[in-house]
Residue, then its C-alpha position, 0 to 999 in steps of 0.5 A: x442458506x444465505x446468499x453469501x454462503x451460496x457465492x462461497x459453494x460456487x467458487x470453493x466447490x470446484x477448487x475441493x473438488x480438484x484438490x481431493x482428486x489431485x490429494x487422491x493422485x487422480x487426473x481429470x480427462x478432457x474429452x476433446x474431438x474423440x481423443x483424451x486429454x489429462x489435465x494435470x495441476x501442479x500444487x505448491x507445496x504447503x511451505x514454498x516461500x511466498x515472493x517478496x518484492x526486490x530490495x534495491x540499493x545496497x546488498x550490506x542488511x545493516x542498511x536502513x529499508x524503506x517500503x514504498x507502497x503505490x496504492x490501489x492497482x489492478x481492479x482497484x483503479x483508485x480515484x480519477x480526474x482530469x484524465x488519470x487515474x490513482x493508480x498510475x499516478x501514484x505509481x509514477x510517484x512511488x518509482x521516482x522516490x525509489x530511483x531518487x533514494x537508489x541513485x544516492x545510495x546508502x539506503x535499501x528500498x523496495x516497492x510493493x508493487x512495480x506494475x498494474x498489480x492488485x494487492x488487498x490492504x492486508x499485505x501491503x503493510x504485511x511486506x513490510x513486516x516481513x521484509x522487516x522494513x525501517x518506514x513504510x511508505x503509501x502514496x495516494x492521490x485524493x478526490x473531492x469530487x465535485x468540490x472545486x478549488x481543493x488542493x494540496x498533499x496531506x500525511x497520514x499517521x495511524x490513529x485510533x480515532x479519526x483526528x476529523x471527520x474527513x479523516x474518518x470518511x476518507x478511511x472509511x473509504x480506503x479500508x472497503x478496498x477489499x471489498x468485492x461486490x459487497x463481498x469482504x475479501x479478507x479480515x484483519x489478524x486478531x493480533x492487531x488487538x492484542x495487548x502487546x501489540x498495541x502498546x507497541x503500535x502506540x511507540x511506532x506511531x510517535x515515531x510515524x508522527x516525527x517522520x509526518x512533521x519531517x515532510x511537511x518542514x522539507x517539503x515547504x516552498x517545494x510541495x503544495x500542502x493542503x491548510x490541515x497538513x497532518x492528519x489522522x485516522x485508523x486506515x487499514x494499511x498503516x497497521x503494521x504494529x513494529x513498522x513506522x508508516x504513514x500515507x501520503x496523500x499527494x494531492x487532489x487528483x479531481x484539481x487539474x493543477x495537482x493532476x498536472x503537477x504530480x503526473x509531470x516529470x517536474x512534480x514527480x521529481x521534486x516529490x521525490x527529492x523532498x521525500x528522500x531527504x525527508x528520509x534521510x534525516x528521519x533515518x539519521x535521527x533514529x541512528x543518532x548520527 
């Protein structure tokens, strides 16, 4: 028996056991000091709704709706340097956007997460799919390790081949996040390599490409971008086959002066603008007004 199978018996064992007694209409008494106590476990059922996240803005469905993903959460702390850590400071930024875009109006938006919560690769661009998102949005912060004077945000698009070899590592890195002590937690739908669905995904990232150059063009004199802009690689979170994305790398969070900048109310808020209105004319364009 291989080691893996082995960690798999030690955690699916006791949940088969407590769920053929509870299938079997048993309970497990408790001893506690003399007395009984009966343990009784309240299942789902197998078609109960799974939560999605709160949809802001306007109740009218016909409104464009962008998802915002904060990337990393919970046990996934993310990159960190001068004192932050990913997690949060891309938190920070994904609720300034939110709050920039409600307060405006006109358009529905939801966060994939609000708090410190851990959400595995898969279901990040899979709340998008089901809440059937306009653009997908996830924010990131770098690391260049002990790389000194690197700065800038950049943009990702899906590729099936990295556009350099940085991208390649970088999504080399990104899509072990599921990985648990070596441990992969879950696997990518065999749908994703469906015919059909690639020819679909192929329209979706022309058209992640237009919103890309969107950001850079109203992001100039207000955002600092890295020299290679536009990037590309095959990153786990960007593939949604119908849903237009890409992920924003803000900066590097190993610079103190983009960890300044992005963890300021200053730098938050002038993300949010330019990426609002980033939105806005991306949306417009695809309504033809």
């Amino acid at each position: 028996m291989s080691q893996r199978t082995q960690i798999l018996m030690v955690f699916l064992l006791p949940v088969l056991l407590v769920g053929g007694l509870y299938a079997f209409g048993l309970s497990i008494p408790v001893p506690h000091l003399g007395r009984d106590y009966v343990l009784r476990l309240i299942l789902p059922g197998a078609d109960d709704p799974v939560d999605l996240p709160t949809v802001y803005g306007p109740a009218d469905r016909s409104r464009p709706l962008v998802v915002i993903d904060a990337g990393h959460g919970g046990k996934d702390p993310g990159a960190s340097g001068a004192g932050l850590r990913e997690k949060a400071l891309v938190l920070g930024l994904a609720k300034a956007l939110k709050d920039e875009l409600v307060e405006a109006g006109g358009i529905r938006v939801a966060l994939t997460r609000e708090d410190d919560t851990f959400l595995v690769l898969e279901e990040r661009p899979e709340i998008a799919r089901r809440l059937d998102a306009d653009l997908f949005i996830s924010i990131h912060a770098d690391s260049a390790g002990e790389i000194r004077g690197v700065s800038g945000a950049s943009i990702y698009t899906l590729s099936n081949e990295a556009s350099s070899e940085a991208a390649a590592r970088f999504a080399e890195r990104e899509n072990n996040a599921d990985k648990l002590n070596g441990v992969t937690v879950t696997q990518q739908s065999d749908e994703v390599s469906n015919i059909l669905v690639e020819l679909s995904q192929r329209r979706v990232q022309e058209t992640s490409a237009e919103f890309a150059s969107l950001i850079v063009r109203e992001g100039r004199g207000s955002l600092n971008f890295h020299p290679q802009a536009r990037r590309s690689a095959a990153l786990a979170v960007l593939r949604a086959p119908d849903v237009p994305a890409v992920l924003y790398e803000s900066g590097y969070i190993t610079n103190p002066d983009d960890a300044r900048r992005l963890s300021s109310p200053e730098g938050r808020k002038a993300f949010a603008e330019t990426m609002a209105r980033s939105i806005r004319i991306f949306f417009a364009r695809q309504s033809g007004t």
